[in-house]
C-alpha positions as CSV (number, residue, x, y, z in Angstrom):
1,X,24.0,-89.9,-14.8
2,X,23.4,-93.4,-13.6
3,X,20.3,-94.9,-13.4
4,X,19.4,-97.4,-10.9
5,X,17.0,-100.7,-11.6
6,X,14.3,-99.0,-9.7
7,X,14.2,-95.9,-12.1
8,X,14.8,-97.9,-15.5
9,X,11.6,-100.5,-14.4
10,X,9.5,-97.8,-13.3
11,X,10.1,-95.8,-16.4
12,X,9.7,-99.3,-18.8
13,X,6.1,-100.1,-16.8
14,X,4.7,-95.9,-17.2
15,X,6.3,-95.2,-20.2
16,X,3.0,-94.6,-21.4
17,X,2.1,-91.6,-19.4
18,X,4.1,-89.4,-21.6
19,X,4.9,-91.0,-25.0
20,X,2.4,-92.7,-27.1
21,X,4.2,-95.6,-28.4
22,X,7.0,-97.6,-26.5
23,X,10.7,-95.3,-26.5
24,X,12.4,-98.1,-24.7
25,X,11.7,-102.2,-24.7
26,X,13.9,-103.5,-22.0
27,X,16.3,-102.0,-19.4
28,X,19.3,-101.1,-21.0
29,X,17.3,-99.1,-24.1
30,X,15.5,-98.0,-21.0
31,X,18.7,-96.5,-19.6
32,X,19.7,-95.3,-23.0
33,X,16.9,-93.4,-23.0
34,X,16.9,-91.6,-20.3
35,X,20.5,-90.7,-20.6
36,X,19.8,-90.0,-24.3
37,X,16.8,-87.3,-22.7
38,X,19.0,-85.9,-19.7
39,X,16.0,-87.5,-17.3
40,X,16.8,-86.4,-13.4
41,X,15.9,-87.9,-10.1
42,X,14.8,-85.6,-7.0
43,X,14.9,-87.6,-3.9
44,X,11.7,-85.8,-2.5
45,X,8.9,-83.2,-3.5
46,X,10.9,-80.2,-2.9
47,X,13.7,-81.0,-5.1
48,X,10.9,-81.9,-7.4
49,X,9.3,-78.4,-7.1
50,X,12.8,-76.4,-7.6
51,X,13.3,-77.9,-10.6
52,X,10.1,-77.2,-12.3
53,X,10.7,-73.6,-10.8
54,X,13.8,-73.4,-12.7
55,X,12.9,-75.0,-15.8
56,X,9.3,-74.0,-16.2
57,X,6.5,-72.0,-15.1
58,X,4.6,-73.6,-12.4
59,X,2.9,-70.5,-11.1
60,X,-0.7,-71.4,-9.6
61,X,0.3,-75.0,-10.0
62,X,-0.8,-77.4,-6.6
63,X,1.7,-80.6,-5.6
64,X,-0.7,-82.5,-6.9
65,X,-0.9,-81.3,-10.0
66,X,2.9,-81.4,-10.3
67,X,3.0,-84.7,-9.3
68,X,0.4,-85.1,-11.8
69,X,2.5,-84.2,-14.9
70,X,3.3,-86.6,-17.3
71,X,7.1,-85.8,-17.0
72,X,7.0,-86.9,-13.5
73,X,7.5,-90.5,-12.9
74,X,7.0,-91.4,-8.8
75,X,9.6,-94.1,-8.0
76,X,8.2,-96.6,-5.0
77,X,11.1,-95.8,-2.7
78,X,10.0,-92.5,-2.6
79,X,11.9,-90.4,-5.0
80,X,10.9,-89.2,-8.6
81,X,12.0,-89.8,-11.9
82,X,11.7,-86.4,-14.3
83,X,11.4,-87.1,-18.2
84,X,10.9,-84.5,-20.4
85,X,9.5,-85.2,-23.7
């Protein structure tokens, strides 16, 4: 999968939501990284909730709280970035 600049930034800056020390110190580690971790992108919320659906159980679970995992990375042009550790 290719990652675009908006992805590999946003996952450099929150990096730290999900791993305790740096996993990547510039773009192209960044990249390597995520490819390295099979890391998705869901252009919306619904994509975002099918694939926790199919990969976990989310029973009970609110949008919110989805959003709130630490595997989910909100990109600012609306889509999400999924990373699982």
């Amino acid at each position: 999968m290719q990652y675009d600049k908006v992805c590999l930034e946003t996952f450099l800056e929150k990096q730290s939501q999900l791993f305790d020390e740096p996993v990547a110190e510039n773009l192209e580690e960044a990249d390597a990284f995520l490819e390295d971790s099979m890391a998705v992108v869901k252009k919306d919320m619904k994509e975002v909730k099918k694939y926790f659906k199919d990969n976990m159980d989310i029973t009970g679970m609110s949008d919110e709280e989805i959003l709130e995992a630490s595997e989910v990375f909100p990109l600012p042009d609306g889509r999400f970035l999924i990373v699982e550790g």
